[in-house]
N, C-alpha and C positions, 0 to 999 in steps of 0.2 A: 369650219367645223374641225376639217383637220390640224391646222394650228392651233386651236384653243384646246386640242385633246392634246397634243404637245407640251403646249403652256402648264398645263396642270402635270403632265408627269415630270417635267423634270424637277419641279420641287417635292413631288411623291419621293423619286428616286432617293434625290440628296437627304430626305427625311431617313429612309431606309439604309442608307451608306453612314448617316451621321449614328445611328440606331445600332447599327452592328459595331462599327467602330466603340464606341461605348462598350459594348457586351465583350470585345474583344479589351479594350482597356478593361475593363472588369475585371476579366478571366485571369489576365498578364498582374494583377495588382495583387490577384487573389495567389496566384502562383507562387510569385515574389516572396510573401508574408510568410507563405508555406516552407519553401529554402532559407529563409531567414530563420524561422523556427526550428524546421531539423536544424540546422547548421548553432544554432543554442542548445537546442538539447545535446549535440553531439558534444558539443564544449564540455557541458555540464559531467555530462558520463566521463568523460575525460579526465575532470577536474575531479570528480565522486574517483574515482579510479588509481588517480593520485594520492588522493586525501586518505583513501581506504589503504594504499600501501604504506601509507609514512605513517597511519594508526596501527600497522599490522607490526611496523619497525619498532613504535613506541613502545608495544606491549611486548617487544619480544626484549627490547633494551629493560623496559621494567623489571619483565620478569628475570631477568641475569643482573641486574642489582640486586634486587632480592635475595639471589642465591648468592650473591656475594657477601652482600649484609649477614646473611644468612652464616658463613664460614666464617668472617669474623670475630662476628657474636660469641659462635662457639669457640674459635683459640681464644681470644677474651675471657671468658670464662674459663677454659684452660688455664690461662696464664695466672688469672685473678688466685685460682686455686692450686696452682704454681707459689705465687704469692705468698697467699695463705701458709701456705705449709712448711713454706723458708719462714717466714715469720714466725712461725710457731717452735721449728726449728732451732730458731734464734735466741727465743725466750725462755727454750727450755735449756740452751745452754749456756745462758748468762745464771740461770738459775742454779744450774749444776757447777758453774764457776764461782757463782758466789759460797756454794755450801763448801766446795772446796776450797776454798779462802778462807773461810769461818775454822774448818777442821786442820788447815794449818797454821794458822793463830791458837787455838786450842792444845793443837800439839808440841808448839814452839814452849807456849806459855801454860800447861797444865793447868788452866783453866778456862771456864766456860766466858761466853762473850759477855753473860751480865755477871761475874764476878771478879773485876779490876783488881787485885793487889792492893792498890796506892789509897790511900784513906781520902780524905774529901781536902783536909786541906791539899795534899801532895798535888792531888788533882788541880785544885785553883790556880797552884804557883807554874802547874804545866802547861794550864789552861792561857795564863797571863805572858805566860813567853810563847806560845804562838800568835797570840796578839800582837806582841810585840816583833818578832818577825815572821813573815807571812812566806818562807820559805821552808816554815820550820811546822810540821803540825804534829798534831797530837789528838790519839783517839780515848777520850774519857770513858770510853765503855771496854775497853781494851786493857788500854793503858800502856800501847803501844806508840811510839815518838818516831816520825818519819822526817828526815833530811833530804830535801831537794840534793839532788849529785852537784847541780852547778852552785849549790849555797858551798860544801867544804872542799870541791875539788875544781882542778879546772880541765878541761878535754884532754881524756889519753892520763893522766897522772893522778896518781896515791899520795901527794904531798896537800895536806890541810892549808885553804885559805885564810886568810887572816878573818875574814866577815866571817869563813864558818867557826875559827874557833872562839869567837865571841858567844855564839851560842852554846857551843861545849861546854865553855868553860860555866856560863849559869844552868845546863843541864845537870853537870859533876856538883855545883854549889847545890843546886835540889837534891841530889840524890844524897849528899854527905848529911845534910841534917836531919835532927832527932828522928824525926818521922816516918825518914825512908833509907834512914842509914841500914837497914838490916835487908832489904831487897837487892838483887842481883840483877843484873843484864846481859843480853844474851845482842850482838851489834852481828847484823846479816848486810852486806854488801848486795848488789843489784845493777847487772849494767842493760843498755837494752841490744836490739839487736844487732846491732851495725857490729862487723870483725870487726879488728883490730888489725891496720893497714899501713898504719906510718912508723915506719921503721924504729924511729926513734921512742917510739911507745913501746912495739913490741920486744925489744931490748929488754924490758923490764918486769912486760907483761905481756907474755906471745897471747893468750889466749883470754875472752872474758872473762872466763873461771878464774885467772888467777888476776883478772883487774878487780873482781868483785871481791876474791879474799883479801888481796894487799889492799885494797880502800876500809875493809872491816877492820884489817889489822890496825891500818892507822890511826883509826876513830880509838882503837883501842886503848893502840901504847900513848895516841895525844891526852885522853882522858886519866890515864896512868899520872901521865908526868903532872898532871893538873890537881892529882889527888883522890883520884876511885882506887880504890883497893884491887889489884890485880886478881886477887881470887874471888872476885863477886863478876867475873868477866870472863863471857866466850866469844868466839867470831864463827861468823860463819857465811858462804859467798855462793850464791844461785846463780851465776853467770846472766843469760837472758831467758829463764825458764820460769822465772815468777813474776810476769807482767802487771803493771797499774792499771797499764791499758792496751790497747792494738797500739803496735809499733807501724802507724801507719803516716805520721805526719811528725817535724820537731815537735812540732808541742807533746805531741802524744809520747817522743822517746823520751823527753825532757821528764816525762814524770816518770819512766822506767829506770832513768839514771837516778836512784836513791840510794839511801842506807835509812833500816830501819831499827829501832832499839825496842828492844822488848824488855820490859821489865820483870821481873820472875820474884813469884814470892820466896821467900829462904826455903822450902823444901821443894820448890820447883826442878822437876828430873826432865835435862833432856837427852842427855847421852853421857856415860860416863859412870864414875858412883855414883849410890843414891846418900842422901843427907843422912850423917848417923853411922856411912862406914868408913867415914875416910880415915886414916892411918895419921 
């Protein structure tokens, strides 16, 4: 009896040991999942934690470009209306330089821009020899004839080139016939700004002023010997004070070194007696 009450407990027991065992794995599985999980969520906080400060950076970096953009914007705008106002500047003194150009043609030539002296043919024949040399021009609302410096002279000297006095000599041929035989000219020399620095020039000509009048004079007495009547003729020399252009490049001085001829009608006053008193 007592053995078979034996017999039956010990697989009771083992039933009961296998039984806890179990509740015990359980418990341990359930634990585990638990540590596993804080130890996720703790990551996550971690990573949220991270994430929240590099979003707190972005918005702080945002908002300081912003304010950059911001100060930009505005010298931009500054500048633009910086800009503006040189430009405006600019325009109102190219406009002031041209009335002033207008009112020393007018005063040169005691007449207005739209009243030329030279009749239409004079005009043609002036017209067809700047055609013909394209250093030589001529303004038909004017009636003023401008000479490139490098067509009659050559750098630093007052002695007439041979090319320029080709065209002299068919200016003087226009001026002597029927047409325009009774108009005068008034020849302005023009150099640009560069001194005068080589010795050998200043020898003859210390200063612009007097390159500009000895280039005028020459035009004058070459036109003389050619056949213009010495009394239908003035000079006159603006050193570098009456610009074509900014004397800012050759090309630009190139076209300051001129001589220009004004044509004057027979009672044209520009300094001197007036027509009617001369002795």
């Amino acid at each position: 009896m007592l053995s078979q009450t034996h017999r039956f407990k010990r697989p009771l027991l083992l039933l009961l040991a296998a039984a806890s065992c179990a509740v015990t794995s359980g418990c341990c599985g359930r634990r585990r999942e638990l540590r596993q999980a804080k130890l996720r969520t703790m990551q996550m906080y971690q990573q949220c934690q991270q994430l929240g400060g590099q979003l707190s950076q972005a918005h702080s970096s945002a908002a300081q470009l912003a304010a950059e953009k911001q100060k930009y914007e505005q010298l931009a705008n500054q500048l633009q209306g910086n800009l503006d106002t040189a430009n405006e500047r600019i325009a109102n003194l190219s406009n002031e330089r041209s009335q002033i150009q207008d009112q020393y043609k007018n005063m040169l030539t005691g007449l207005t821009p739209s009243n030329n002296p030279l009749n239409s043919s004079a005009n043609r024949k002036f017209e067809e020899l700047a055609r013909k040399y394209p250093e030589f021009e001529f303004d038909p609302t004017t009636g003023v004839s401008r000479f490139n410096g490098d067509l009659l002279f050559a750098s630093g000297s007052d002695e007439i080139q041979s090319k320029g006095s080709k065209v002299l000599q068919e200016f003087v041929r226009i001026m002597n016939e029927e047409d325009s035989r009774q108009f005068h000219v008034l020849v302005v020399g023009h150099t640009d700004d560069m001194e005068v620095v080589k010795s050998t020039t200043r020898a003859n000509h210390p200063t612009n002023w007097d390159l500009s009048a000895h280039r005028a004079t020459s035009v004058v007495k070459s036109m003389a010997k050619m056949g213009l009547g010495e009394p239908r003729m003035g000079v006159a020399g603006y050193s570098k004070y009456q610009q074509a252009a900014a004397n800012k490049d050759d090309a630009s001085r190139q076209q300051n070194r001129r001589v220009e001829i004004f044509v004057l009608a027979p009672d044209a006053v520009i300094a001197g007696v007036e027509p009617g008193r001369r002795s």
